[in-house]
N, C-alpha and C positions, 0 to 999 in steps of 0.2 A: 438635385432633388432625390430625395429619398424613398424607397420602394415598400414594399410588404416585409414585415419583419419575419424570418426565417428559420434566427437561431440566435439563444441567448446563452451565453454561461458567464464563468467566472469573469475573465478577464474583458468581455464587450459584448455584444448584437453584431449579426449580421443582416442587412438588408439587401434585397434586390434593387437594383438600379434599372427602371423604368428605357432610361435612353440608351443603356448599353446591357443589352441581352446577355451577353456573354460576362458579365465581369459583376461581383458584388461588390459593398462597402462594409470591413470591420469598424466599428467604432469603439474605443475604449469608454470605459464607466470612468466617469468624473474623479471619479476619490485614485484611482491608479495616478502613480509617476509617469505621467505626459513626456516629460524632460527626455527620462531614460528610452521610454517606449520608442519617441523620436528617434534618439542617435542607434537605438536597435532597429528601426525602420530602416536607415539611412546606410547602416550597415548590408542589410539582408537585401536592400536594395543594389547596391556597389558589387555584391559580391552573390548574385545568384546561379544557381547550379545552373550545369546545362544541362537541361532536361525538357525538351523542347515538347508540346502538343505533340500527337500521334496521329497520324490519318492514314486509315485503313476501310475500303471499302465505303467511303464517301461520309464516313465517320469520325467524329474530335474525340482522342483520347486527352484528357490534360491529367497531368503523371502527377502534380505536385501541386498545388494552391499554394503558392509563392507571391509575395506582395510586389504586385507593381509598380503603385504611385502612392502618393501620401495625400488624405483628406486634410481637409482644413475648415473651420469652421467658421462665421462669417465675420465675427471678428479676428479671423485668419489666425485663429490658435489650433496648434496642432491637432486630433479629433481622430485618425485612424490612416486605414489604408482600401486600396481599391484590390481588388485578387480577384484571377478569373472563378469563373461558376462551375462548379462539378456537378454531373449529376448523381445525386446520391445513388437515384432508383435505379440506376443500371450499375452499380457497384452493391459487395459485399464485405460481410466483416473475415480475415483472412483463418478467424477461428474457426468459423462455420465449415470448412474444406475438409480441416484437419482429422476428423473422423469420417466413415463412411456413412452412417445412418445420418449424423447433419446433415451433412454434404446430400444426401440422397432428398432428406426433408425438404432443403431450402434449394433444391432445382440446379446442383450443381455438379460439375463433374469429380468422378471417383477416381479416377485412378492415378496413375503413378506419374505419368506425363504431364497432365499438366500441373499438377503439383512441383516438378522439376522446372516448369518452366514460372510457377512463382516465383520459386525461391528464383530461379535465377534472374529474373526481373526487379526484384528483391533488391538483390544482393546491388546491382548496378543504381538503383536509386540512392540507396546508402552512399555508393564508391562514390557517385557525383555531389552528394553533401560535403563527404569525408574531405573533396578535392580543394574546395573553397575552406574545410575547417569550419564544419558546421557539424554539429550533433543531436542526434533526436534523442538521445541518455532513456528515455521512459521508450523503449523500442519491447511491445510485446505483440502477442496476435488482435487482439479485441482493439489498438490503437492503429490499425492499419487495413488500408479495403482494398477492394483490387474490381476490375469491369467483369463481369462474367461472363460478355461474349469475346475479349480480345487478352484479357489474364493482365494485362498491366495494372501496376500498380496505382493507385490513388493515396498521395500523403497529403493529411487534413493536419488542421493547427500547426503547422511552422514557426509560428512565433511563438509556442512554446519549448523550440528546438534550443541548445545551447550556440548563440551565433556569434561569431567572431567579428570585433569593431574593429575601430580603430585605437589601436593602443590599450584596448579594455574588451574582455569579453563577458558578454551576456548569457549567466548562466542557464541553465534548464530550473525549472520550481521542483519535478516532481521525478521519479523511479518507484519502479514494483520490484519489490524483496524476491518474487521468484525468477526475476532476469536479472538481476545485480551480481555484477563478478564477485567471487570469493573474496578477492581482496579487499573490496570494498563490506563487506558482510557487517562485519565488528564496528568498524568507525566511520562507516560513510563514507562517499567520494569525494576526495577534496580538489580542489581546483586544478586544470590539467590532465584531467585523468578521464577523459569523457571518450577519449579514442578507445581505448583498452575499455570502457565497457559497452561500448556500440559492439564493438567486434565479438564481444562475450555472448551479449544478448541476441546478435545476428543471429550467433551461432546455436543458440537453444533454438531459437524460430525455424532455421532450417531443420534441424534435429527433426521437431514436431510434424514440419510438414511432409518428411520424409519417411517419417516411422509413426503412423496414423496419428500425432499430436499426443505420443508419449512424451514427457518432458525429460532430459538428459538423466537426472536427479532424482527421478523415480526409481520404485524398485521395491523389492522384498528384503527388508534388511535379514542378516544375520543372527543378528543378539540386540539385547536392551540398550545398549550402548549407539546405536546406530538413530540418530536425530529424524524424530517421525516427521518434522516439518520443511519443506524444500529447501528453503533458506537455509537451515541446520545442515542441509546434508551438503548445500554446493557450498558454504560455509570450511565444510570438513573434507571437502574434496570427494563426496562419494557420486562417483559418477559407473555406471556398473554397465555402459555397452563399449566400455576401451576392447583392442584388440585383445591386451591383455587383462584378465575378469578382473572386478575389484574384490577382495577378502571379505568382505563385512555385508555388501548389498548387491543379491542378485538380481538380474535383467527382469521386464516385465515379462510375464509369459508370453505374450503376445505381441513382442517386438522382433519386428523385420531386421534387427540390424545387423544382424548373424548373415543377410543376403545382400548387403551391399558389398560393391567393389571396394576392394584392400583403400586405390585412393583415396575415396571417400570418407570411411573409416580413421585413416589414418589424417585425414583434418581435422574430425573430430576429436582424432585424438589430443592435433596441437592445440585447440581450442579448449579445450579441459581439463589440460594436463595440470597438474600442481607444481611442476620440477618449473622453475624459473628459468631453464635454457628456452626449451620452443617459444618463440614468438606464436600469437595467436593470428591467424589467416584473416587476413584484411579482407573489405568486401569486394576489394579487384579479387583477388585470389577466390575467392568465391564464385563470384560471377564468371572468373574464366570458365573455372572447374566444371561451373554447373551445365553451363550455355550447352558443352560438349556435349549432356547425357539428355540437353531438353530439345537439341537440335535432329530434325529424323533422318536427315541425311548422314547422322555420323553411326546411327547404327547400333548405337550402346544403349537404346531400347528395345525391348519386343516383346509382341503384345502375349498371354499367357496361353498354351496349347489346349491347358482344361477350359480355362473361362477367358472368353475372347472379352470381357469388362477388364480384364487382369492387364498391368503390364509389371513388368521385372527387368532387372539391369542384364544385359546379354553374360550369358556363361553363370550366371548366379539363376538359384529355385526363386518359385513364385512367392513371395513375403506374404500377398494377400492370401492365396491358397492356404498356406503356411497358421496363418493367420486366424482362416474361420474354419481349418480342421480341429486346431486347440479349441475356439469357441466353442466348434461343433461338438468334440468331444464331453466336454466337461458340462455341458448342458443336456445330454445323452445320458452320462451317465450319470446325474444327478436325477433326470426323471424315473429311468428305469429303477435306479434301486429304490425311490419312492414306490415303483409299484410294485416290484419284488416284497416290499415289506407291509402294502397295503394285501398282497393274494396270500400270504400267508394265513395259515389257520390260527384262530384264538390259543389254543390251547400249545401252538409251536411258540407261538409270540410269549406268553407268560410262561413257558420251560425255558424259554431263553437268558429269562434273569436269573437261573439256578446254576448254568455254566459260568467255570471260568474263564471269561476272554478277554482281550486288549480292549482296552478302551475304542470304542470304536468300533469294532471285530462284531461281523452280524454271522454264526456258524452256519454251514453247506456243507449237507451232507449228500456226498458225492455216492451215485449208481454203483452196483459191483459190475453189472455186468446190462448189455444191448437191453435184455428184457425186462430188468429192472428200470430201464431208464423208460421205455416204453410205457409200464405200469403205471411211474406220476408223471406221465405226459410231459415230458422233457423234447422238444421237437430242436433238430438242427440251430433254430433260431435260438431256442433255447438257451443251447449248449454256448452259444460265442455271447448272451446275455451271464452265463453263468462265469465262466472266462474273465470278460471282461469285470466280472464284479470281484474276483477271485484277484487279478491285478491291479486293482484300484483297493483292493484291502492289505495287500502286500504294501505298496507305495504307503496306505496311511499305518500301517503296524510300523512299520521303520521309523516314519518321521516320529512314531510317540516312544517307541523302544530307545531310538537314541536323543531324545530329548527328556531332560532332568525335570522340566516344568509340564505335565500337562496341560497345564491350562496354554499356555504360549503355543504349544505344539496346535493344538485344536482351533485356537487363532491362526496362527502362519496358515492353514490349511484351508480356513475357511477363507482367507483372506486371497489366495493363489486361485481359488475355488469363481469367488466373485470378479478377479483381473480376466481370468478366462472367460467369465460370462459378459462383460464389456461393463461388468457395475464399478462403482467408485463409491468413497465413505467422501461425503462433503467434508470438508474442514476450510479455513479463512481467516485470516488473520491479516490486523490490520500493518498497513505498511511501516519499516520501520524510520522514523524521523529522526532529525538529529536533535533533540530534546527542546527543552524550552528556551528560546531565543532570545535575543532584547527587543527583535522584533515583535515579539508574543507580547512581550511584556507592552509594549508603546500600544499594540491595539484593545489590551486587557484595560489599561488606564483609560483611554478615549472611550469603551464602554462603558466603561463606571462613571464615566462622568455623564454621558449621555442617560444612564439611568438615575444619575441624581435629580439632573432635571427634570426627568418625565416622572418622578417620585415612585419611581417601581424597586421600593424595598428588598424584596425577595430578586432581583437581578443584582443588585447590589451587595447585597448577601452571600449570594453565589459566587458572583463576580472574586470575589475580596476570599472566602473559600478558599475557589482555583488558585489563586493567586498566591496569596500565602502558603499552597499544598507545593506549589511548584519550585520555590526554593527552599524548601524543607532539606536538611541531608546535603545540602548544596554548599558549604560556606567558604569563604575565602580562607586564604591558608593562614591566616594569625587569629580565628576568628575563637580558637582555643585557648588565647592567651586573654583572659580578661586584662590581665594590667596592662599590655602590651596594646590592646586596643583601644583603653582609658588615654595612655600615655598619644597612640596616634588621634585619637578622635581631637584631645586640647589642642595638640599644634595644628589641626589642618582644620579645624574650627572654629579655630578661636578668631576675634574681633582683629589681632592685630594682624593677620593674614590678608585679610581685605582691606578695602574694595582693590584693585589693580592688576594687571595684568603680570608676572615676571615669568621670564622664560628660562631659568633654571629649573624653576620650580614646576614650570610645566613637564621640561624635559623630564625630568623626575617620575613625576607623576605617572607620566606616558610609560615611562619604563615599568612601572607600579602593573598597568594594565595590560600590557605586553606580554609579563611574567605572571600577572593572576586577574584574566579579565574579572573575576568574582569583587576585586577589592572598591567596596563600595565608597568607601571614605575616599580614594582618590576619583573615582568617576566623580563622587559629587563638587569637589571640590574644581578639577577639569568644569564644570557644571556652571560655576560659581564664577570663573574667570571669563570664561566665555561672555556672560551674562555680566561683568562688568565690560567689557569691549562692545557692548548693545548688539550681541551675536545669537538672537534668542534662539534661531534653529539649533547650531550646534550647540550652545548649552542645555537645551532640552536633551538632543540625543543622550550628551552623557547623564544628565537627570534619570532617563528612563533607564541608561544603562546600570545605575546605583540603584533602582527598584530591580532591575530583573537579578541582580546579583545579590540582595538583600529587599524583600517586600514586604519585611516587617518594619521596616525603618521607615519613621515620617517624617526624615529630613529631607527625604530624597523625593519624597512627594512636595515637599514642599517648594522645591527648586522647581521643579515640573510649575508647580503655583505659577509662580513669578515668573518663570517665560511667555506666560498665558496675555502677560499684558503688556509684554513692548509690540513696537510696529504694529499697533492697532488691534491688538489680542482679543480676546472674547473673555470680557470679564466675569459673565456666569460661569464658564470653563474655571477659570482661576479660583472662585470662589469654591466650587464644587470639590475642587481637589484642595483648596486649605484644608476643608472638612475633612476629607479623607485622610490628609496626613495625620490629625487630629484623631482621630477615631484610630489609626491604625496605632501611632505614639501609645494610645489611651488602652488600647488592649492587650498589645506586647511590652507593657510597658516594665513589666517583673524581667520577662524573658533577655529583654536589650536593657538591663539597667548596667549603667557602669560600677563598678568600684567605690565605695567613697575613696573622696581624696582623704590625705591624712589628716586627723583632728577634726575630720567631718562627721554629724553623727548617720547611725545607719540608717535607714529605711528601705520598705519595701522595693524600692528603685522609680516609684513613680513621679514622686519628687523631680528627683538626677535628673527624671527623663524628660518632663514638663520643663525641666530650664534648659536643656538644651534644643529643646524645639523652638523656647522663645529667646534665645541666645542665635539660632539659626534662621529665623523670623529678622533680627534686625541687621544682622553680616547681610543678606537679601537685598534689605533693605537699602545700605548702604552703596551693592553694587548694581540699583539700576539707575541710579540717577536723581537728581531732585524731582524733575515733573512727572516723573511716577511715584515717588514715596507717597503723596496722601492718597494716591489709586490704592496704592499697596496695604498702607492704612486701615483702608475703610475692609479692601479686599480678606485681610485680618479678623475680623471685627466680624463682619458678617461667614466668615468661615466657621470662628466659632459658637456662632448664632446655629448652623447648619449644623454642625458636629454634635450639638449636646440632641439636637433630633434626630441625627445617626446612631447614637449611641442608645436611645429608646427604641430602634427599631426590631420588631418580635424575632424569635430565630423562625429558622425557616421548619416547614411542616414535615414531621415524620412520613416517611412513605415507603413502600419498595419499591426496585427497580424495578423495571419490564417495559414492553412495548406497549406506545399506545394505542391502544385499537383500532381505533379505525383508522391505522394506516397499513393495519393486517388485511390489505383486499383480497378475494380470491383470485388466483390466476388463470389465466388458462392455457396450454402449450398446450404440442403436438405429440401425440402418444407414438412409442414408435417401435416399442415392444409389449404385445399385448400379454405377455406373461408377467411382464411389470409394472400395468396400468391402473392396479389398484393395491391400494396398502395404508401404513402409517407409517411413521418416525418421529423419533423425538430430537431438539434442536435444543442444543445449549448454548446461549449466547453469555458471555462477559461485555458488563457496560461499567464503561469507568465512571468515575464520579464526575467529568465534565458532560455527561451523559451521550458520550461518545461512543461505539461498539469498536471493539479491540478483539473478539476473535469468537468464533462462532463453528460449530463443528456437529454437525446429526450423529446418532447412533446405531443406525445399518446404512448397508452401501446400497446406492441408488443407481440408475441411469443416467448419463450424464446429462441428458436435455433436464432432468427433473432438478438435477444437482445446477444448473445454471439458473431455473427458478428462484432455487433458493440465495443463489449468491446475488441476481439481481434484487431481488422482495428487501432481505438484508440491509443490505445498500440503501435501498428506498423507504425502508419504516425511519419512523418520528421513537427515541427512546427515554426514557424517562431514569434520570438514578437516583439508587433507594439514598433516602435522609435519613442517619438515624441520632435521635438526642440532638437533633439542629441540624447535623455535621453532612456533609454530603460523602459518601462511603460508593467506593467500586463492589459490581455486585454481581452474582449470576443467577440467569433465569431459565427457566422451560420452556418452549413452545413444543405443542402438538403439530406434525404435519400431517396432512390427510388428501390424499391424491386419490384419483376415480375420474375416470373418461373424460381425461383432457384436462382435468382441473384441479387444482390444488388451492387449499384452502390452511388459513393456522387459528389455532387457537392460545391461549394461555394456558401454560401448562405445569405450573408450580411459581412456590413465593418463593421470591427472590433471597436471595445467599448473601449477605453481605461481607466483608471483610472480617470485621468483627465477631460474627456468629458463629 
């Protein structure tokens, strides 16, 4: 019996379980693969880490939410699993640590120790996945909690981990572009490779927690050449806290990692390096390492002599100290020279634009002697205000004398200006995926169908859109030879090919797919064989795989058709997709026209095209069978009943992109510098035409509590993309931010940009 529901996402619910306190139940959602979920159950089951409950002080720590047992439902079909119960409310997210001001916000500790004894608990959670051959691949901070009275780790969703079966393993769905190894950067991780980027990613997470949740890849680059985006830079290997500097991107100003121990450094190093000799430090190597510096008997901490809140590694300066004299500084001296230039006289301030000085260069004019300085009230304090304003104009004369761009120069400055003050420029970008799948395509098709039948024109519209956008640019490799795909379309189409199974031809074929999964004319035809063998699953598959490789083609919809109706099919499904094939034939029909054959006369190609759909329509036919041909028949018949009302239906409404309002709530967070409590910015979002957000970036630098505002809100708005002339176009838009005691608020803030404009 089933409890209070608790928690819903993608892949299930979880509920409480009434008779066993300690333990929940996941249940998967209906429409997921049961089958596989199972043998990954059965897996994670056979082979779970040891990682035992923790009891401390009469207290359960549970490290992992790992599946125990398997539910079953009452007709004893697979249904989920049982996993013990964590409590959230005594755990945090491992983000929250990573800075002092969170960390202070959310009631947590600052310093340096226990943050070593994260990571080192960390790193040992990992080694005992690692042991079994299990991987969390998506390993960043916001994906991992820990208890806040006992520092153990807490890992959630495991079955979204990469887990190892039997004879098969089950991969991870998802990775964040700013923990993905270099390697993987360009082409994605391919199968096998999960070890090398757990260790990658460890290794940034430690990085963070160690050096107040700078990220490795950060930095002040050198030149224009230098990739402003994470991924760009671990991409190119610029990693700028090596023992040796990197050339191109300097350290943050306000990184500790000039104060860690040579050991420690020097695994960062291996963990970063680009030279292919070092192996990267596993997370035993980790956890040895760390245990040392979080254990207090070994001594390799202590606590700071200026601020007993401080700790530092023994024989190395205070990082924190270190840390909030830069802050301290640069926000000193940014007030004072505001009020140095507020007590100036009018008449000094407007003789100041008549000299000529550096860019930047505010002139001081310096005392002759004791009694002249006396005279304009120049006091002690004065003098080391005067000073310091005198070396802070030195510092900015340099950096624009040897810089060829001013404008770059006054950036880099302002930008060193704002790291030291602990501000951040928001930016965000969406994750990178490995493009459009056949899997995209098989769930694109079961939509459009589902919108056939609820007669929602305008999703159908869209649908078909996307669809067709996504293999734009995409074609198989003879797809440039018109004769050459006239010549292969006749033999692999034609009537005397069918109905039958032959396995030369298969083999063939397969090689066809092997060497160019794009080649549509052999997936359909795979497609075709199948579906005479009364194999409708895998004929569909490669059906679908002949629309993701070509979606302007309606024979491949058509195959989709006709699987629709063996083993008990849903013959509105089938009908719904004749029409489609129909409607798609009917509009690319110039674009996919073949060749006349010879002594054929020309035409537009719409002809050609309309005979080879009804050419493709009776091979179908042929190969399911007698006691389907009059289904198929009628299924025919009323497809193109359906079709000529597809082909009526209006385009879709001019619009611009943007967000839709009221999913703009105002927010409210925790102020936590009241110098920065009140303001504006402005937020430029890019929405693609599937009305998806793809990257989003504000125009001054913020705090970073404000900067998580916006990356959650982001996240959570409803967006809309601009239409133009019917077509659905990627687009970008304005929003106004406007923050004030505690609360942040957006408005619309310009029309939308589209592609075309």
């Amino acid at each position: 019996m089933l409890g209070k529901l608790i928690k819903s996402g993608g892949a299930g619910s979880v509920y409480l379980l009434p008779g066993a306190p300690a333990q929940v139940a996941k249940l998967y959602h209906p429409h997921l693969d049961r089958a596989a979920n199972r043998r990954k159950l059965e897996a994670m089951l056979e082979l779970s880490p040891e990682l035992p409950d923790q009891l401390e002080n009469g207290k359960r720590y549970v490290q992992i939410a790992w599946p125990q047992a398997a539910v079953f439902d009452s007709q004893g079909g697979f249904a989920g699993f049982v996993m013990p119960l964590l409590d959230m409310a005594q755990t945090a997210e491992l983000e929250q640590i990573m800075q002092e001001r969170q960390a202070r916000a959310a009631g947590l500790p600052t310093g340096l120790g226990p943050k070593l004894t994260l990571a080192a608990n960390l790193a040992a959670v990992i080694d005992a996945l690692h042991q079994q051959q299990h991987y969390v691949v998506d390993l960043k901070p916001v994906n991992l909690r820990f208890y806040r009275d006992s520092l153990y780790i807490a890992m959630l969703d495991c079955d979204g981990f990469s887990i190892q079966g039997h004879a098969e393993r089950f991969p991870a769905e998802q990775f964040t572009a700013d923990y993905l190894a270099p390697e993987f950067q360009r082409k994605g991780m391919p199968a096998g490779t999960e070890m090398a980027q757990d260790r990658f990613a460890l290794a940034v997470v430690i990085f963070q927690l160690l050096n107040f949740g700078i990220h490795p890849y950060s930095g002040r680059p050198g030149n224009a050449q230098v990739a402003t985006d994470i991924p760009g830079r671990i991409r190119d290997g610029c990693y700028a806290y090596g023992i040796k500097r990197h050339k191109q991107l300097a350290p943050n100003a306000t990184s500790g990692h000039g104060l860690m121990p040579p050991e420690l450094r020097a695994m960062f190093d291996r963990a970063f390096s680009q030279s292919p000799t070092p192996q990267r430090p596993s997370a035993a190597d980790w956890a040895q390492l760390l245990r040392g510096y979080a254990q207090r008997s070994g001594g390799k901490l202590v606590i700071c002599a200026v601020n007993p809140e401080h700790q530092h590694f023994a024989g190395q300066g205070c990082a924190a100290c270190a840390r909030d004299k830069v802050i301290g500084a640069a926000a000193q001296a940014s007030v004072q020279a505001q009020q140095m230039q507020l007590q100036q006289p009018p008449q000094q301030r407007s003789a100041r634009g008549a000299h000529h000085t550096a860019p930047g260069q505010t002139p001081v004019r310096l005392p002759a002697g004791g009694g002249q300085a006396n005279a304009v009230g120049i006091s002690g304090k004065g003098w080391a205000v005067v000073v310091l304003l005198i070396v802070l104009f030195l510092i900015g004369f340099t950096a624009w004398t040897s810089s060829p761009d001013e404008t770059k120069a006054k950036a880099s400055l302002q930008a060193q200006a704002d790291q030291a003050a602990g501000l951040e420029v928001f930016r965000w970008r969406t994750r990178k995926t490995a493009g459009f799948q056949p899997s995209d395509a098989r769930k694109a098709v079961r939509s459009m169908s589902q919108a056939v039948s609820k007669g929602d024109d305008d999703a159908v519209t869209r649908g078909l859109q996307l669809l067709y956008r996504a293999g734009e640019g995409k074609p198989s490799t003879y797809a440039g030879d018109p004769m050459r795909v006239r010549l292969r379309t006749t033999l692999m189409e034609g009537l005397g090919s069918m109905p039958g199974y032959a396995p030369e031809l298969s083999d063939t074929y397969l090689d066809n797919l092997q060497a160019d999964p794009r080649d549509y004319l052999a997936a359909a035809a795979m497609g075709r064989m199948y579906l005479s063998l009364d194999e409708p699953q895998a004929a569909r598959q490669y059906f679908e795989q002949a629309v993701w490789a070509r979606p302007t083609d309606g024979v491949a919809w058509l195959g989709i058709a006709a699987t629709a109706l063996l083993r008990g099919g849903d013959e509105r499904d089938a009908v719904n997709l004749v029409a489609l094939a129909q409607l798609t034939a009917y509009r690319y029909a110039v674009q996919n026209a073949l060749p006349a054959e010879p002594g054929e006369p020309a035409d537009n190609g719409v002809a050609r095209t309309m005979q080879r759909m009804d050419l493709n329509a009776k091979v179908l036919r042929l190969a399911q069978g007698w006691d389907y041909q009059k289904r198929w028949d009628k299924v025919l018949a009323e497809g193109a009943l359906l079709a000529a009302k597809l082909k009526a239906m209006p385009p879709l409404r001019d619009q611009v992109g943007g967000v839709q309002r009221d999913t703009m709530t105002t927010v409210a967070y925790g102020v936590l510098d009241e110098k920065h409590a009140t303001g504006e910015n402005r937020l430029t979002l890019t929405i693609a035409a599937d009305g998806t957000l793809t990257y989003a970036a504000a125009e001054l630098p913020m705090e970073p509590m404000l900067n998580k505002v916006l990356l959650d809100s982001v996240k959570r708005w409803t967006y809309l993309p601009a239409v133009q002339h019917g077509q659905l176009r990627d687009a970008e838009v304005v929003v106004l931010v406007r923050y004030r005691d505690g609360r942040v608020s957006f408005v619309p803030g310009g029309v939308a940009v589209t592609a075309e404009n």
